[in-house]
N, C-alpha and C positions, 0 to 999 in steps of 0.2 A: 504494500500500500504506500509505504514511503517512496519508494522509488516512482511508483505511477503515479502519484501525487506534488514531484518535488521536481523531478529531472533529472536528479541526482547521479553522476558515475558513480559504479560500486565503488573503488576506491573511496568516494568521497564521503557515500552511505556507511561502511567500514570505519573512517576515521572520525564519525560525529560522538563528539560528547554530549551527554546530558545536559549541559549548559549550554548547548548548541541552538537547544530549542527554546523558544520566548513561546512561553502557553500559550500566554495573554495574546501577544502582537501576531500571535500565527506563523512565525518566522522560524528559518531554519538559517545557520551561519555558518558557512565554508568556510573552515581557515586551514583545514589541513587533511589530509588523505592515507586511508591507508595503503601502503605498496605492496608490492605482490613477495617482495620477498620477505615481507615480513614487519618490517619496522614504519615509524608515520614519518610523511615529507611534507613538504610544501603543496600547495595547491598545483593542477597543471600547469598552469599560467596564472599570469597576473588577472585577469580579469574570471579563471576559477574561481579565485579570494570576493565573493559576496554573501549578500542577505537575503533566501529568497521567499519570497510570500510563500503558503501554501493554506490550503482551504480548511475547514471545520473538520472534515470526514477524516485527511491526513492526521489536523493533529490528537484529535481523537484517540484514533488506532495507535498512536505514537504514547499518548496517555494512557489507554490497554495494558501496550507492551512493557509498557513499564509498571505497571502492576501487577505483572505476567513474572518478568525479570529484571526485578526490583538491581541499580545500579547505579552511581554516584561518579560513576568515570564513564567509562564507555557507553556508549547508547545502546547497542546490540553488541552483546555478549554470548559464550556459550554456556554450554549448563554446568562448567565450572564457575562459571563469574568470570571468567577471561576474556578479553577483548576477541570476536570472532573474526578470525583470519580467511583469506582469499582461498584457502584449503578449503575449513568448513564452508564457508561458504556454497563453494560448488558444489561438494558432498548435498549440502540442502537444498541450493536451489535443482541438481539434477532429479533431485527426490521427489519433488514436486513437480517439476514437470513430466515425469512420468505418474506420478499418480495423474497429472490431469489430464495426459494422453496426449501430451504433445509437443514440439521442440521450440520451445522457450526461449528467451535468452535474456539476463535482464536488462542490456545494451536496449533491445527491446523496448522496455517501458520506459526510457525516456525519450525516444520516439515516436511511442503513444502519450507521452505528456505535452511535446511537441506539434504534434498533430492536433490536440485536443484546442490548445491554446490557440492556434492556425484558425481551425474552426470555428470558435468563439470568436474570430475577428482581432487578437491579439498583434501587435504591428511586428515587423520586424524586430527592432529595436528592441522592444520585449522580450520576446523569443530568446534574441544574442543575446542577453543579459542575464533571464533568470537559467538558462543551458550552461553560462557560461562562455561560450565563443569566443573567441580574442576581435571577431570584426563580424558584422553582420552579411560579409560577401560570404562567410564558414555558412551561415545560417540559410542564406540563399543558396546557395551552390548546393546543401544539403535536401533544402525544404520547400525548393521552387515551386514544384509542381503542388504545393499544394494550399498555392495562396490563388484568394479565384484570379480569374485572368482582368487584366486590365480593363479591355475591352468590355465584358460582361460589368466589371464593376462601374465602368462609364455609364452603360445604359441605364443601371440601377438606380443608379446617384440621377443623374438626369430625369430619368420617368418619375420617381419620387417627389423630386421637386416640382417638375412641372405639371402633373397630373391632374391638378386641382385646379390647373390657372383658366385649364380652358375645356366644355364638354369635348367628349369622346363624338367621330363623326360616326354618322349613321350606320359604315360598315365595318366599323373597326371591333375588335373581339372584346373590346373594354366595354362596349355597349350593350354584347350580350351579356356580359358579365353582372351589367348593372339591371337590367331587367329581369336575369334568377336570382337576383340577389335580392 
């Protein structure tokens, strides 16, 4: 949930402390990552190091888990109390996507974080920001295809505004519209 919720690289999921999280403000804070061989580093890059919003439903579960695996350091531990490593990790996320019957990945859910945010009309600029990107050309070059096309959003913007200014002519499909209606 965190991950589909945040955007978060596992590393970065891996290296959150419990003081990461602001209940209140709904916030999650990247300042550091865990690596794969083991120990915690700096962020990818400089513009990894943010703050990023996330919704009621993420912080939530994030509230759950820690009620679940009660911890004062790590965010996600394992069932010793240790920080859980890029081993377990895999170990549990393969576990689960075969229980769900399917090949996973969690690279995955911050592509469906990204997607969602796309969708909901979220601008570039946002996107490269709460992902983390170093430039919003990463962000497009990534996620082009799935902002609507210019063209379609001209028409949009235009028929919106103007729709009202003046009735629909006799054969235009706005007019049948407006008589089932």
């Amino acid at each position: 949930m965190t991950l589909a919720g945040s955007g978060l690289r596992i590393g970065e999921l891996l290296g959150l402390q419990v003081s990461d999280v602001d209940f209140l403000r709904r916030t999650i804070r990247v300042e550091r990552q865990r690596l794969q061989r083991g120990g915690i580093g700096p962020p990818k890059s400089t513009s990894s190091r943010r703050v990023l919003p996330v919704g009621q439903v993420a912080v939530d579960d994030l509230a759950a888990h820690l009620t679940a695996y009660p911890s004062d350091g790590a965010l996600f531990v394992d069932e010793a109390g240790d920080p859980l490593t890029y081993r377990r990790w895999r170990s549990l996320w393969a576990a689960a996507a075969t229980e769900a019957g399917g090949e996973f990945t969690s690279h995955g859910l911050k592509h469906f974080f990204a997607s969602a945010l796309i969708a909901g009309g979220a601008s570039v600029k946002q996107v490269q920001a709460v992902l983390g990107h170093s430039s919003p050309v990463i962000t497009l070059q990534t996620y082009r295809g799935l902002w609507p096309g210019d063209d379609d959003r001209t028409r949009d913007v235009m028929d919106g505004d103007l729709s009202g200014l003046c009735p629909p002519a006799a054969d235009s499909p706005r007019t049948a519209e407006a008589s089932d209606g």
